[in-house]
TORGUPA-337246 format. One record per atom (N, C-alpha, C, O, CB): y, x, z; atom name; residue in one letter. Coordinates in pm, 1 decimal. Atoms other than C-alpha are relative to their C-alpha. Glycine has a CB too. Layout:
// TORGUPA-337246
Y | X | Z | dolum | vexvo
Y | X | Z | CA | A
...
This chain:
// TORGUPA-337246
Y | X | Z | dolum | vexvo
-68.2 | -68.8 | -107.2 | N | X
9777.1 | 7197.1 | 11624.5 | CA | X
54.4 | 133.2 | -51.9 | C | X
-12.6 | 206.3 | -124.9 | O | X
-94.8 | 21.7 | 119.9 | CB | X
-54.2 | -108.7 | 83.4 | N | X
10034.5 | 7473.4 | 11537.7 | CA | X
-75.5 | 102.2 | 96.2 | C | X
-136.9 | 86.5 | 201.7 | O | X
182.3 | 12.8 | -19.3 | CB | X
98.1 | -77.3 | -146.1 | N | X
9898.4 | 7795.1 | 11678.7 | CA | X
148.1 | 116.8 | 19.0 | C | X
207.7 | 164.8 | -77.4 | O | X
-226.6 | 117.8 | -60.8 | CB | X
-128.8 | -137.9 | 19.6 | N | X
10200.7 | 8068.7 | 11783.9 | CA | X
-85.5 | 120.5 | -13.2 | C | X
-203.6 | 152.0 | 1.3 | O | X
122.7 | 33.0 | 155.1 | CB | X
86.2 | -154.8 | 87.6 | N | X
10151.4 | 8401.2 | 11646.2 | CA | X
134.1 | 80.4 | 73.0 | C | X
250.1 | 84.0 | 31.8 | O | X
-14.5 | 12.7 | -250.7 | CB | X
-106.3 | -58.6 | -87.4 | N | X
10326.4 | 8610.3 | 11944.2 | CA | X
48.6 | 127.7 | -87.9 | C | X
-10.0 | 179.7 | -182.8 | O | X
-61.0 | 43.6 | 159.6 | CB | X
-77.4 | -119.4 | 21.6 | N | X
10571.4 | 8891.3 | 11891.1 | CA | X
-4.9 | 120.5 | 72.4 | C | X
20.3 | 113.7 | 192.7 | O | X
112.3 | -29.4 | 6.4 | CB | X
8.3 | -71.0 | -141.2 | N | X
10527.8 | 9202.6 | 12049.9 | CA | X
141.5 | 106.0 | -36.5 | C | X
172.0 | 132.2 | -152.8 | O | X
-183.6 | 97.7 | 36.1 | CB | X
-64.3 | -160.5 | -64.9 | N | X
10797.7 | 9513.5 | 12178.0 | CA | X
-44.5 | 47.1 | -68.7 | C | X
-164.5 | 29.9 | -89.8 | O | X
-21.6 | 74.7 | 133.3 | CB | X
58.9 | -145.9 | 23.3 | N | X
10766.4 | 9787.2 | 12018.5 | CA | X
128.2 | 124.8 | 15.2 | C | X
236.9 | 105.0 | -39.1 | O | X
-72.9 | 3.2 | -173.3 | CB | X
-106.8 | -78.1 | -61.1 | N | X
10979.7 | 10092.2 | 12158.0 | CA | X
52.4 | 76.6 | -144.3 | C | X
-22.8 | 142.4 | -216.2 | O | X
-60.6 | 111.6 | 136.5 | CB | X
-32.8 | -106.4 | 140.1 | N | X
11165.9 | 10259.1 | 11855.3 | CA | X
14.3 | -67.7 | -98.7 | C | X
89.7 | -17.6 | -182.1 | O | X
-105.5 | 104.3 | -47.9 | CB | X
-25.9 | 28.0 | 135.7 | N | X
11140.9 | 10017.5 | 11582.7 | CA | X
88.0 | -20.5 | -30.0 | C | X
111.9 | 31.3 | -139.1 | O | X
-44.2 | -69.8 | -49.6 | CB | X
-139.0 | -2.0 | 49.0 | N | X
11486.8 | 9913.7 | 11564.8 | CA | X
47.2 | 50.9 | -64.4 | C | X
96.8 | 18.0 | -172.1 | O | X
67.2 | 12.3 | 47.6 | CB | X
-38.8 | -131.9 | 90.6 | N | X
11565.9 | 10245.1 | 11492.1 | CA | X
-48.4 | 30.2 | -144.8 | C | X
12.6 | 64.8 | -246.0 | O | X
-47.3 | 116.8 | 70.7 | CB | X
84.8 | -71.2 | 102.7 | N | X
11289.4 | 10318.7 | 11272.8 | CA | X
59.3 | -83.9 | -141.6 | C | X
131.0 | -36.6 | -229.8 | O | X
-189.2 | -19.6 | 35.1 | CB | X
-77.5 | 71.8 | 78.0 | N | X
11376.8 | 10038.1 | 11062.4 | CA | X
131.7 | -1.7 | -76.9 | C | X
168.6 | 15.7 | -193.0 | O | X
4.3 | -65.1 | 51.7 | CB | X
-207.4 | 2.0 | 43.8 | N | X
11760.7 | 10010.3 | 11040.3 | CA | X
-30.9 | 152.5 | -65.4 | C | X
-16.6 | 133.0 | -186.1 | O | X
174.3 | 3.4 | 194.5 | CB | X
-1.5 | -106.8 | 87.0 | N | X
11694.5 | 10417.7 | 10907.7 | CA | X
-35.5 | -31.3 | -125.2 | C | X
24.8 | -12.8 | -230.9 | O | X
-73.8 | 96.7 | 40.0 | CB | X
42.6 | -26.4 | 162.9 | N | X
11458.6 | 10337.8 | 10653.6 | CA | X
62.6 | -95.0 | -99.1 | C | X
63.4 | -62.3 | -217.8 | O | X
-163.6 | -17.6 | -25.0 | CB | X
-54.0 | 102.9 | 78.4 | N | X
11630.0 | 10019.9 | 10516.1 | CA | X
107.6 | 54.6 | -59.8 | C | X
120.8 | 51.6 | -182.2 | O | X
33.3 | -118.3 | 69.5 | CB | X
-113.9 | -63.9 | 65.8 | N | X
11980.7 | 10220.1 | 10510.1 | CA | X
-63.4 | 140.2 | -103.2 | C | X
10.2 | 166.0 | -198.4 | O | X
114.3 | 53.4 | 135.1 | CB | X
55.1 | -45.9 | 93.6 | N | X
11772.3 | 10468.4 | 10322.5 | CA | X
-84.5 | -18.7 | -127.3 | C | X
-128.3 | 61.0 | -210.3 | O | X
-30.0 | 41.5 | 44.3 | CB | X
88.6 | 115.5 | 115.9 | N | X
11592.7 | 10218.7 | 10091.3 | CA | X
119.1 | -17.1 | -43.4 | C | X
115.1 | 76.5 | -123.3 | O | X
-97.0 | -159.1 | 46.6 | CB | X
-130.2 | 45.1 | 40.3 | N | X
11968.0 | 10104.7 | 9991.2 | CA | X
-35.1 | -138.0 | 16.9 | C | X
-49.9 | -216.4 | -76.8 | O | X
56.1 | 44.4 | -145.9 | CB | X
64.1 | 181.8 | -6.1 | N | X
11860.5 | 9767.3 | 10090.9 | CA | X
114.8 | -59.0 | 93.8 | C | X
161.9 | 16.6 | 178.7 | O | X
-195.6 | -32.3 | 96.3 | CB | X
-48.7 | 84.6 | -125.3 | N | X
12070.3 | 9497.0 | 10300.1 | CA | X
-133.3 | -98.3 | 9.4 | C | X
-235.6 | -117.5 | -56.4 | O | X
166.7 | -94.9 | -27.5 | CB | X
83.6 | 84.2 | -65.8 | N | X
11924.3 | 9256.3 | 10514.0 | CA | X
-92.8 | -60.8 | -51.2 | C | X
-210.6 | -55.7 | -15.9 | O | X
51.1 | -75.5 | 49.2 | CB | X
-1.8 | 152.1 | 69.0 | N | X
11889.4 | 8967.1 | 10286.9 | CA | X
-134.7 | 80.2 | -133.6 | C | X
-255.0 | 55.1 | -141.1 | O | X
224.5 | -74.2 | -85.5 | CB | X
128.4 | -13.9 | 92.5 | N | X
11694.5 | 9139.9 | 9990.7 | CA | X
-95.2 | 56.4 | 90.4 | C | X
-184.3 | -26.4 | 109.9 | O | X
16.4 | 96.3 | -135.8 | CB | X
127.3 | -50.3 | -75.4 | N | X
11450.6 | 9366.7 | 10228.2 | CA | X
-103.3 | -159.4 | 42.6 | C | X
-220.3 | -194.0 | 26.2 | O | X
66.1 | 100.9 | 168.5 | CB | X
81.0 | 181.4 | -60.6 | N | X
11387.6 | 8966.5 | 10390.4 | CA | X
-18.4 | -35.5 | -161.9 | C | X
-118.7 | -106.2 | -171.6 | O | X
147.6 | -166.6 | 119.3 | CB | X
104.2 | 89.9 | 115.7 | N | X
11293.9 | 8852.3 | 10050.1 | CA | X
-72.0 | 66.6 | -83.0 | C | X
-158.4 | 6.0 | -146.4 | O | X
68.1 | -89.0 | -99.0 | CB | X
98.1 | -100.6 | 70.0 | N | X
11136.8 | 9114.8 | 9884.3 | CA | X
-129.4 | 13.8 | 80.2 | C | X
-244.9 | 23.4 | 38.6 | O | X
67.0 | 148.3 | -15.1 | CB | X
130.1 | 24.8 | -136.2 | N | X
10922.6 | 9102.5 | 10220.7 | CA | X
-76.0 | -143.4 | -1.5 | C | X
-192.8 | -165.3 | 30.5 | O | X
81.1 | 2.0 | 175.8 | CB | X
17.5 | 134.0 | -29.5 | N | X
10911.8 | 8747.9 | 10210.0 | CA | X
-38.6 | -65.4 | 139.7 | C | X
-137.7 | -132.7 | 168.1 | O | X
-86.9 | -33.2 | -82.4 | CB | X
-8.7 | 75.8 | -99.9 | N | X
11025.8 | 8659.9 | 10555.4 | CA | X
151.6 | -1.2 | -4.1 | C | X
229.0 | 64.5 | -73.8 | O | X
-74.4 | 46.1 | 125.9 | CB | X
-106.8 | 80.4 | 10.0 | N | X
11310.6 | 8468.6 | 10651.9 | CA | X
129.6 | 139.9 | 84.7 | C | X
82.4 | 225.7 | 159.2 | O | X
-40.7 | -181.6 | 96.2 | CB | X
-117.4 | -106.5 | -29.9 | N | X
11647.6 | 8712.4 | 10748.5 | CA | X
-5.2 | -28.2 | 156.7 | C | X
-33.2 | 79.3 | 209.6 | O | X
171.6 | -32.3 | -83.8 | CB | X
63.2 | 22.9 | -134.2 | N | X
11591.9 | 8578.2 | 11120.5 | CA | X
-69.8 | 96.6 | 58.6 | C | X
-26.8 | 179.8 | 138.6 | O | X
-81.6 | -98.2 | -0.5 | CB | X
109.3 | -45.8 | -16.9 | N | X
11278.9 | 8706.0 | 11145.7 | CA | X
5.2 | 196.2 | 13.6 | C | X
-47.9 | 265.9 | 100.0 | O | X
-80.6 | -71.0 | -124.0 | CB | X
-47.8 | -165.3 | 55.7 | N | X
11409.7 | 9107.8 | 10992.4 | CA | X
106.9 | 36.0 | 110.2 | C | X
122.4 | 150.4 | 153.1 | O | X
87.1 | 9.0 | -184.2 | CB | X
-124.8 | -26.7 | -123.8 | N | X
11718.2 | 9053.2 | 11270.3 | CA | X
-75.8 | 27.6 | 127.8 | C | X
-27.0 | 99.0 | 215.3 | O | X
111.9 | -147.3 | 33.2 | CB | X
3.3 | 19.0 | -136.2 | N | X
11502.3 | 8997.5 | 11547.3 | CA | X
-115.6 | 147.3 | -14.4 | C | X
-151.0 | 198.7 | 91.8 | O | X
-54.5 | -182.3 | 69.5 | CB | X
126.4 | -165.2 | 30.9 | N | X
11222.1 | 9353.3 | 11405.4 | CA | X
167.3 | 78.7 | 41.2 | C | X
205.6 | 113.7 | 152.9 | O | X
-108.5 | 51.7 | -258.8 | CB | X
-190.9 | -78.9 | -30.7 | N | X
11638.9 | 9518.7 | 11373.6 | CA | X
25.3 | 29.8 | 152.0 | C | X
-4.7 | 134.2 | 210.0 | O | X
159.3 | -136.0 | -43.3 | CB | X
-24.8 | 69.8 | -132.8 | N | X
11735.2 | 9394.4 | 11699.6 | CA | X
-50.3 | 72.6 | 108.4 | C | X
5.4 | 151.7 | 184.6 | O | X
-58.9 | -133.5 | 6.9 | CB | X
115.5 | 60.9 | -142.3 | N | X
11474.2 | 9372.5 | 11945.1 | CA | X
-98.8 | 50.1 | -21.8 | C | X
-179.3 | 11.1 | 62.7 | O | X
-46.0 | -158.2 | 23.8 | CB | X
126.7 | -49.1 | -8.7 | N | X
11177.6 | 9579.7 | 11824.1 | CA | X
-106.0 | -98.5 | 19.2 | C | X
-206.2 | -78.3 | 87.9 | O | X
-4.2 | 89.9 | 97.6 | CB | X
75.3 | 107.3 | -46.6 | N | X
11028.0 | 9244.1 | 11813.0 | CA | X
-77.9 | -53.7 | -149.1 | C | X
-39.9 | -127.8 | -239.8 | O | X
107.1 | -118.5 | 82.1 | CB | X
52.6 | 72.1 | 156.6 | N | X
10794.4 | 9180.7 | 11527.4 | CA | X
-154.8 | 4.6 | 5.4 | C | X
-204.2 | 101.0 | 63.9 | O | X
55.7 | 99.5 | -158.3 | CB | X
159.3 | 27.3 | -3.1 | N | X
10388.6 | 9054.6 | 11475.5 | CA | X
-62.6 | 103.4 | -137.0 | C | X
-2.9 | 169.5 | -222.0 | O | X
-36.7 | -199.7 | -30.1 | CB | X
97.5 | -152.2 | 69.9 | N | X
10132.2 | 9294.9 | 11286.2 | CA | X
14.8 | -60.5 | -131.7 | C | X
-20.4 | 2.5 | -231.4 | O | X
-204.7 | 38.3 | 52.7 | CB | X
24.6 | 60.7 | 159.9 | N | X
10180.9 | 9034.6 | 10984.6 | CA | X
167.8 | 7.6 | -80.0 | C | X
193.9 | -24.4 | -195.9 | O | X
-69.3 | -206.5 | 10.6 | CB | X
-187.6 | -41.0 | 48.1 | N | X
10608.9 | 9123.4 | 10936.8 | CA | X
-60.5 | 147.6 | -8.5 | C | X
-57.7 | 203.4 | -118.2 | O | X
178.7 | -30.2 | 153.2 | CB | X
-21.5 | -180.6 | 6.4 | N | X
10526.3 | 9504.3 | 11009.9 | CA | X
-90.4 | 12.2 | -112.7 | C | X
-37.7 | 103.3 | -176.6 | O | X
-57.1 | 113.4 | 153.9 | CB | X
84.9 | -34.8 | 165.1 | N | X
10255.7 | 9518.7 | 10673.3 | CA | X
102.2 | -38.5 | -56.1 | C | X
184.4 | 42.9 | -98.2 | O | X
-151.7 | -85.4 | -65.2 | CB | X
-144.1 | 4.5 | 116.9 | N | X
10523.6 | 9300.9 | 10484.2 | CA | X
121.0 | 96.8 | -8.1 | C | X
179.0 | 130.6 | -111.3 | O | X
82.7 | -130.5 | 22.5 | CB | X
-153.5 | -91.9 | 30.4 | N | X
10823.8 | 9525.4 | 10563.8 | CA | X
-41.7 | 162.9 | -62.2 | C | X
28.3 | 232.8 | -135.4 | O | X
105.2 | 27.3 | 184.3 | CB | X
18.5 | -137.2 | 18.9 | N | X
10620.5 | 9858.4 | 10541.5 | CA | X
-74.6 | 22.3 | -132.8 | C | X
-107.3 | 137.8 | -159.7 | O | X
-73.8 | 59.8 | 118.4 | CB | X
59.3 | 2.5 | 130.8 | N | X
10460.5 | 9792.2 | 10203.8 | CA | X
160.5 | -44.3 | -88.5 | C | X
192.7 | 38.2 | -173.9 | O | X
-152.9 | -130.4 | -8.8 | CB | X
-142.6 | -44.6 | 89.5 | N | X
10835.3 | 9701.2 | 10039.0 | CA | X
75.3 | 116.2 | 53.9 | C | X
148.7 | 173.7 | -26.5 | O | X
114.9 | -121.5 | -3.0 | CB | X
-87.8 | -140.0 | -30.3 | N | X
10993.3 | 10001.2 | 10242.3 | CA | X
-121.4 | 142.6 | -70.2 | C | X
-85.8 | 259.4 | -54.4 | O | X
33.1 | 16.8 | 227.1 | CB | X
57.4 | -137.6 | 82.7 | N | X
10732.5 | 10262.6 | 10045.6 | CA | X
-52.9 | 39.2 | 142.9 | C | X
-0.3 | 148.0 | 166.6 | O | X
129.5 | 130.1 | -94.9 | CB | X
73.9 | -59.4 | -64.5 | N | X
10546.5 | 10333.9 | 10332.8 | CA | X
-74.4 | -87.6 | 126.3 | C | X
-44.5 | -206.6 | 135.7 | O | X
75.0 | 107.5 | 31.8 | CB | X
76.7 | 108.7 | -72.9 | N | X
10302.9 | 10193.9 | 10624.6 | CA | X
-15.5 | 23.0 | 132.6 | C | X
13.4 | 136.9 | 169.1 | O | X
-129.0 | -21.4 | -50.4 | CB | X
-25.0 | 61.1 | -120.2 | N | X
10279.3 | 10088.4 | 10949.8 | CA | X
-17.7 | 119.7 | 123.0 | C | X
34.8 | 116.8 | 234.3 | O | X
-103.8 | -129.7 | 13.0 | CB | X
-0.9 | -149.1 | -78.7 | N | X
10212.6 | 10415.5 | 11120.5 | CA | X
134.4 | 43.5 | 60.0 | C | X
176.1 | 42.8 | 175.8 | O | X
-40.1 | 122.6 | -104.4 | CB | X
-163.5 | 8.1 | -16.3 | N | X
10571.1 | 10493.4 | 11066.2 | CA | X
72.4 | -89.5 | 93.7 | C | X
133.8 | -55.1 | 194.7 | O | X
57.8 | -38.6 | -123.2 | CB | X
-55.9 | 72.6 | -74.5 | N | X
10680.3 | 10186.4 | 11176.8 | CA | X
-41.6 | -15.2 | 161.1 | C | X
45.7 | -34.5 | 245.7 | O | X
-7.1 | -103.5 | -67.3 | CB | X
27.3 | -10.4 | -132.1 | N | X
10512.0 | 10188.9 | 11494.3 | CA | X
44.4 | 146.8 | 92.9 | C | X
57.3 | 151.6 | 215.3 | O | X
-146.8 | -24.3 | -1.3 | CB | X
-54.9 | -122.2 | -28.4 | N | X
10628.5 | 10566.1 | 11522.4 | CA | X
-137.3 | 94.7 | 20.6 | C | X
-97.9 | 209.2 | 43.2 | O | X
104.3 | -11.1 | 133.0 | CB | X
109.7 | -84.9 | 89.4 | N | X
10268.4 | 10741.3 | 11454.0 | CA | X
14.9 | 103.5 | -74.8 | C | X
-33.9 | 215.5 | -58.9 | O | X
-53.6 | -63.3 | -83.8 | CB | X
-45.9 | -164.5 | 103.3 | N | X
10398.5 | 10970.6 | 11192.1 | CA | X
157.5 | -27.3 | -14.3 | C | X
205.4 | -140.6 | -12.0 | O | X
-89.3 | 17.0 | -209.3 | CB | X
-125.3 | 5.1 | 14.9 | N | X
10759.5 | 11061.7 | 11147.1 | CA | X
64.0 | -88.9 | -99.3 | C | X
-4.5 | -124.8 | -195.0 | O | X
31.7 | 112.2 | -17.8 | CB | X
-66.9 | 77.5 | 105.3 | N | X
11034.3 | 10848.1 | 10954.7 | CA | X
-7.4 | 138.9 | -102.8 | C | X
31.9 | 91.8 | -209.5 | O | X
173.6 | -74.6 | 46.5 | CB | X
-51.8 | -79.5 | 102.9 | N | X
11057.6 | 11170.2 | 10731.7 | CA | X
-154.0 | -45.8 | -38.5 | C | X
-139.7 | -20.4 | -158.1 | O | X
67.2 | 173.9 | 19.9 | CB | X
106.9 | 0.3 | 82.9 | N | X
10687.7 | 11085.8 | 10616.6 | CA | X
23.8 | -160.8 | -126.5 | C | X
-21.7 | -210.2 | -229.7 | O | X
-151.0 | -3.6 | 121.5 | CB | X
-51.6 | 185.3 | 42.9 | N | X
10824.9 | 10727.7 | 10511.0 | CA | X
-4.6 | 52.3 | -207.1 | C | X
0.3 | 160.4 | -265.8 | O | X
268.4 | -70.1 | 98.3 | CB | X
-27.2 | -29.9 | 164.7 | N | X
10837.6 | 10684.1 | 10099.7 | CA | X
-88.2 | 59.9 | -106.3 | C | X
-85.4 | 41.8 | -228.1 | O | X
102.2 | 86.1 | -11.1 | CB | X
87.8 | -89.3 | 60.1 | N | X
10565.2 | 10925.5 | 10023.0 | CA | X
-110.2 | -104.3 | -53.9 | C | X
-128.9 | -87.5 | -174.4 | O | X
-54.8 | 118.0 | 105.7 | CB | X
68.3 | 165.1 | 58.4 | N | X
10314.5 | 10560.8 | 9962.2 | CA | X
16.3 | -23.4 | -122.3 | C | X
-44.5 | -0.5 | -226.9 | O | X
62.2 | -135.3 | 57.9 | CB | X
-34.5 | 80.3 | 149.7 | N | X
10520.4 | 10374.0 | 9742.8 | CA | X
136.3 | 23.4 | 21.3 | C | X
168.0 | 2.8 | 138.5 | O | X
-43.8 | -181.5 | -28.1 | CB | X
-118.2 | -6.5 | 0.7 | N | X
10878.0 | 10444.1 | 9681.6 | CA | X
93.4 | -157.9 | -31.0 | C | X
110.3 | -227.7 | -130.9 | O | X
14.7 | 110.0 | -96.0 | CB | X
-89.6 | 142.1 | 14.5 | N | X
11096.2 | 10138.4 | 9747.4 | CA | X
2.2 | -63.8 | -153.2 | C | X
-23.7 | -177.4 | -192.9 | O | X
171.2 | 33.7 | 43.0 | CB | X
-91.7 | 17.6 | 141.2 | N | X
11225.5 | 10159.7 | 9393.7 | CA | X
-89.8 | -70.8 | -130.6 | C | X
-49.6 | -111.0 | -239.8 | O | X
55.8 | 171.8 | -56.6 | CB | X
146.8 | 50.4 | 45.4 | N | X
10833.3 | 10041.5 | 9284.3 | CA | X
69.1 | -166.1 | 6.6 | C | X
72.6 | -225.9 | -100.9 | O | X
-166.7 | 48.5 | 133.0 | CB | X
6.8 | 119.3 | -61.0 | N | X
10933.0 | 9706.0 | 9439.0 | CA | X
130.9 | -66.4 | -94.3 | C | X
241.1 | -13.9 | -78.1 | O | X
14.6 | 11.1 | 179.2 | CB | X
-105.2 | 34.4 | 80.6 | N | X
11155.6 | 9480.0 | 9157.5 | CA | X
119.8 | -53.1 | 74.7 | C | X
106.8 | -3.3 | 186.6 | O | X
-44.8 | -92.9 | -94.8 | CB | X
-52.2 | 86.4 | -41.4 | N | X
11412.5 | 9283.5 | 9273.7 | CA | X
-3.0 | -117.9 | 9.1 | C | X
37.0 | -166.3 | -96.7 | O | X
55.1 | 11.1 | -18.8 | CB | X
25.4 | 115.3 | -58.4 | N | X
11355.5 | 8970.0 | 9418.2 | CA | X
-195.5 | -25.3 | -29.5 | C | X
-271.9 | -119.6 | -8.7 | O | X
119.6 | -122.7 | -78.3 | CB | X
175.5 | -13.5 | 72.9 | N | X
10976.3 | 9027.1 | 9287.8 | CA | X
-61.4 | 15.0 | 160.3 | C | X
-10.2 | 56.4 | 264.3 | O | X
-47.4 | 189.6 | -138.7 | CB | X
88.2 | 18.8 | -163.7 | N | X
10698.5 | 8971.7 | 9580.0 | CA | X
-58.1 | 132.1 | -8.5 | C | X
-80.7 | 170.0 | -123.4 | O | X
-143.9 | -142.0 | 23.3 | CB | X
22.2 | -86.7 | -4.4 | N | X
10586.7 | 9274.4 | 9675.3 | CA | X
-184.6 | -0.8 | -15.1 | C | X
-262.4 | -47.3 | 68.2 | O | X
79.5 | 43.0 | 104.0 | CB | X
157.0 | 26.2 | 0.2 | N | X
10202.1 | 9327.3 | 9501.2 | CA | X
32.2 | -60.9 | -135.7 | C | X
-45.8 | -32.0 | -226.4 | O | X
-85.9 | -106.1 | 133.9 | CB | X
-23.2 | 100.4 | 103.7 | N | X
10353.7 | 9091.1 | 9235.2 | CA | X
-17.2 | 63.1 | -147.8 | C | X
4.2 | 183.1 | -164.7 | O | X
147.1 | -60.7 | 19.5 | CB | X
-22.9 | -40.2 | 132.5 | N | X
10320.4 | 9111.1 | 8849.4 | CA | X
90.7 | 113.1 | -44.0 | C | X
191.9 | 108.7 | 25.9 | O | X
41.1 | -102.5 | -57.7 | CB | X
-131.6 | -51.4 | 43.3 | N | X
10546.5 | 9346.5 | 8700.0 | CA | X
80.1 | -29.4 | -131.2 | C | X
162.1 | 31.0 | -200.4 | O | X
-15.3 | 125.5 | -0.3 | CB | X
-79.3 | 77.5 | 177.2 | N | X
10630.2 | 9092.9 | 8390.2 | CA | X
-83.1 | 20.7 | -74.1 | C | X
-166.8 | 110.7 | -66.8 | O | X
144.8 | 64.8 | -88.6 | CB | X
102.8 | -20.9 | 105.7 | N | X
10459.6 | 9026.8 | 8100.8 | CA | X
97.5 | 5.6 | -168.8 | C | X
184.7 | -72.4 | -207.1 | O | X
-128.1 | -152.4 | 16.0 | CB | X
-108.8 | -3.7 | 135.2 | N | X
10612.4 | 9149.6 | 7731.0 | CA | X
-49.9 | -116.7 | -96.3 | C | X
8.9 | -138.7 | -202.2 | O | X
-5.4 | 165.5 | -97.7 | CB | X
């Protein structure tokens, strides 16, 4: 039996988001795979302030900072101070190896 894994509201994230992403230099498409959820999923957090506690760790661990932020807890200016986006490779899972020589 599948089980749903609801979405909740959250007032502000849209915003919070769409800032830090255009400040990450990120589009849609890599943030969704560097996160590893589907571009859907990143439209409807964008959107609709609509995202489960298991998207808001993935997005706020590749955006350099954590869920505080995203929920609006501490300011977007605290954002980055974590892990700086720029930690996170390209197309690399976030946590992932960083290559082996």
């Amino acid at each position: 039996m599948l089980r749903r894994i609801a979405k909740r509201r959250i007032e502000g994230l849209a915003e919070r988001l769409t800032t830090l992403r255009g400040a990450a230099g990120l589009s849609q498409q890599v943030l969704a795979t560097r996160a590893g959820i589907s571009i859907p999923r990143l439209r409807d957090a964008e959107r609709f302030g609509a995202a489960t506690t298991e998207t808001l760790n993935l997005l706020a661990r590749v955006l350099g900072t954590d869920v505080d932020v995203l929920l609006g807890r501490r300011p977007v200016a605290d954002a980055g101070r974590l892990n700086p986006p720029s930690a996170v490779q390209d197309g690399a899972a976030p946590g992932g190896s960083h290559g082996s020589r």
